[in-house]
N, C-alpha and C positions, 0 to 999 in steps of 0.2 A: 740314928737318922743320917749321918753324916755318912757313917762308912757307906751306909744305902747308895746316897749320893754320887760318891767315889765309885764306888762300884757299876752306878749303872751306866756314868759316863764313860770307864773302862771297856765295858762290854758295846760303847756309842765307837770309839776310837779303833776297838777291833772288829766291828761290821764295818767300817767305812776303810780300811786297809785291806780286809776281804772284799770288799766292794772294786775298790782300785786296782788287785790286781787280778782280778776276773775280770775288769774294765780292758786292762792290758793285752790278757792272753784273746781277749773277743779284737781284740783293737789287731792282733798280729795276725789271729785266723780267717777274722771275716770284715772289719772293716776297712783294712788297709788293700787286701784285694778288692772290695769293690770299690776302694777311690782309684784304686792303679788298673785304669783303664783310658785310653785314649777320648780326649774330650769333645762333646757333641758340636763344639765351635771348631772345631780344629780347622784351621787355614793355614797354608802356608805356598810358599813361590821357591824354586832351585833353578840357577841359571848354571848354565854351562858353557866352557869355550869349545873349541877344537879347530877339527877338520874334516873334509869327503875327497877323497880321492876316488877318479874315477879313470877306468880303464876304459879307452872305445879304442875303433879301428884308425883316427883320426887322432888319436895319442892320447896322454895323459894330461887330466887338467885336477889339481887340487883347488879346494874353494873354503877358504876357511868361514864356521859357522858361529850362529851363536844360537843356544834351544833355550828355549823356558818349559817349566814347567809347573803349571799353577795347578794346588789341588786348594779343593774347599768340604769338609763334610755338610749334605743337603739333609740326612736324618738318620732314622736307625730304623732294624727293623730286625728284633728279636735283641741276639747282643752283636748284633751286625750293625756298622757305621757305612753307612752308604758316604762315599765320594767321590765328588765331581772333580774329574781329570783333564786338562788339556795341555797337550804338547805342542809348541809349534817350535818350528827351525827356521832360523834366516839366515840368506849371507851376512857375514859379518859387517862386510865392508860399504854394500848398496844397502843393507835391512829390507831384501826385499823376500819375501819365504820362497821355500825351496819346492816349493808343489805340493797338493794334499797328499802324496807318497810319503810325504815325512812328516806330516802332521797328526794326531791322533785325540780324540777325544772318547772319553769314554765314563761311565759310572762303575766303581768299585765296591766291594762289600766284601768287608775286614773285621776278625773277630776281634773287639776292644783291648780284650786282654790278651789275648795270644798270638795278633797281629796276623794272626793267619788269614785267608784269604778263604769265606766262606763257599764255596762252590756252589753249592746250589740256589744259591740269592745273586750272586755275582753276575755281572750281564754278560761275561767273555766266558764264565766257567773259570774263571784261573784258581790256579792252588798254589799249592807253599807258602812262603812268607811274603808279606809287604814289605817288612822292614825286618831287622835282626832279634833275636831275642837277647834277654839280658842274660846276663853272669857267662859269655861266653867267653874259652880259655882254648889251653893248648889239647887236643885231640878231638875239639869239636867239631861239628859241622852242620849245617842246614841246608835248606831247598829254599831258594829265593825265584819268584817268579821273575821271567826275563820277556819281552813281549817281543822282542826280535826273532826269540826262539821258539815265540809261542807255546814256551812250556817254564816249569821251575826245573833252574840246572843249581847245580849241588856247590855250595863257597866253602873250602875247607881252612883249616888254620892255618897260618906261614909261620907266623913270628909274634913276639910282643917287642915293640919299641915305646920311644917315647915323642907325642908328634906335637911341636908345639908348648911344648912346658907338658901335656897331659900324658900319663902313660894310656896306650893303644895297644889294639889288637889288630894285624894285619890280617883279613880273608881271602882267599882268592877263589874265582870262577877260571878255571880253565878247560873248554871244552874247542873237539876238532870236528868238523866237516857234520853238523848237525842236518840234517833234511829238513827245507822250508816249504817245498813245494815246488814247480813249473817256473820259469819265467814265461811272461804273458804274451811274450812275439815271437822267443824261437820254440817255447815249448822243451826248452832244455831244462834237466832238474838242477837245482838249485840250492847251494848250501852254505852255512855259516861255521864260522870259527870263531871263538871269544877268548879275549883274556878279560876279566874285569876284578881291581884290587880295590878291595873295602876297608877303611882304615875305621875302625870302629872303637868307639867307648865300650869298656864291658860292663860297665858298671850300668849306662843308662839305657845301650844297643845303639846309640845314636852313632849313623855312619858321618863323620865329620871333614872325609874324602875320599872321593870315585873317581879312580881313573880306568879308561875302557881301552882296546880295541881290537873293534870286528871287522871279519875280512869275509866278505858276501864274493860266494864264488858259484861260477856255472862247470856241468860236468860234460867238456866237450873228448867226448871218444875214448872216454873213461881215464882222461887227467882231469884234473880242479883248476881253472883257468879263473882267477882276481878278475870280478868286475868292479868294486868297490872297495875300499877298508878307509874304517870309519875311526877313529881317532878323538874322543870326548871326555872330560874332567870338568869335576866341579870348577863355576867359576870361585875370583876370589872373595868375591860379596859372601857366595854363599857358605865358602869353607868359614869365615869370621864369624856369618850369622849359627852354623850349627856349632860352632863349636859355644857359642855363646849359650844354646839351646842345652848341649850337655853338660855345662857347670851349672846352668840353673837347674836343671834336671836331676842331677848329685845333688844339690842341697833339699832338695824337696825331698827325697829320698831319702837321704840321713834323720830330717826330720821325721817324717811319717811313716817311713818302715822302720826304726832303730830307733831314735832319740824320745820321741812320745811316747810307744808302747812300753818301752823299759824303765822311761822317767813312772809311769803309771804303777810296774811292777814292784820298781825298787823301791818306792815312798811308801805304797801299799804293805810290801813286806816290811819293810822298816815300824812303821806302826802296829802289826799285828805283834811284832818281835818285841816291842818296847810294851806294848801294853802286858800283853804274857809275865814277860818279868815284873811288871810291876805288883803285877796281880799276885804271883807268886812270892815277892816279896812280903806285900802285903797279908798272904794268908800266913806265912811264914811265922811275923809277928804276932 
């Protein structure tokens, strides 16, 4: 009766190691992707400095600014996160806004997990990325959408440094003489030129500094004649606040992609392995 006992508790000890780590391999395939997805609260605020420089017949006048940008998500709709976007721009100096020309509001719809930019639910149509994806490295690259450009231009790899204590991945946008359309008084075409450098986590995709700038030019008698170049970076609230965003970002990640599902696996195996031999000790004798 005894051996019975031993025994049937052996075979309790190695269901429940088989259990843990089929608990594991579900935990890495299906339930850690659907918690790794962008959250139905999400809010957040990005401030930035710079400047506008402006070319007229009457000379040059720069006007240093300051933009926000508040998003908030309002719901979902499939695995599409709808959010609410507002940009404005002020002088820095009076805080008075620079006209609705530089202002923009608008609703977004962004795939949770892919970050990609649903097209057909999205109210502009945009594509490519919202944000960066993870585990990017050296030879990669993505389409980030750009709204200046009215389209997604392509950030390739630069370099890896280390920014801040964190090791980074630098991206950059470098595009020349884009087609925007007309300007609306003289009817001249109208075009943009960007640099914009993304200092990125690879680990979380969290961009933790943006520094930009674009040179908006008209096409007078087939040269490119500077009516604008626009000059803008993260402020410094907001570089502290994201990079604050990507250590906690790391740790949740460590936990929930790697630490739990292998704690699950390896205890699980551990128990299957231990029970085994005991058992075959036990038949042994």
């Amino acid at each position: 009766m005894a051996v019975q006992k031993k025994a049937r508790k052996g075979f309790i000890v190695s269901i429940i190691g088989l259990l843990l780590v089929i608990l594991g391999v579900l935990w890495l395939a299906v339930i850690f992707p659907w918690l790794d997805k962008v959250p139905t609260d999400y809010a957040r605020s990005y401030y930035f400095d710079g400047s506008y420089q402006f070319f007229t017949q009457q000379g040059n006048v720069t006007i240093p600014i300051a933009q926000t940008l508040a998003q908030e998500a309002t719901g979902t709709e499939g695995n599409a996160l709808l959010i609410h976007e507002v940009r404005t721009v002020k002088n820095a100096i009076t805080q008075e806004s620079l006209g609705p020309q530089y202002n923009d509001e608008s609703t977004l719809a962004v795939d949770r997990h892919t970050l990609e930019f649903v097209k057909e639910i999205d109210e502009r149509q945009r594509e490519g990325q919202w944000g960066p994806p993870r585990g990017l490295g050296e030879g990669d690259s993505f389409d980030l959408w750009n709204a200046g450009a009215n389209k997604a231009l392509e950030a390739k790899y630069v370099q890896e440094y280390e920014f801040r204590g964190m090791k980074v991945v630098l991206f950059r946008i470098d595009e020349t003489n884009i087609p925007i359309g007309k300007n609306p008084q003289t009817q001249m075409d109208m075009y943009l030129s960007t640099i914009i450098d993304l200092t990125i986590d690879p680990k979380t995709g969290t961009v933790v500094e943006q520094d930009s700038v674009t040179t908006t030019s008209i096409d007078m008698m087939g040269q490119k004649i500077p009516v604008q170049i626009s000059k803008v970076r993260y402020a410094e609230q907001t570089i502290v606040d994201l990079m604050d965003v990507a250590k906690d970002a790391q740790g949740m990640l460590m936990w929930f992609e790697t630490v739990i599902p292998w704690l699950l696996i390896g205890i699980g195996g551990i128990m299957v392995v231990i029970d085994t031999l005991f058992l075959g000790r036990k038949q042994g004798k």
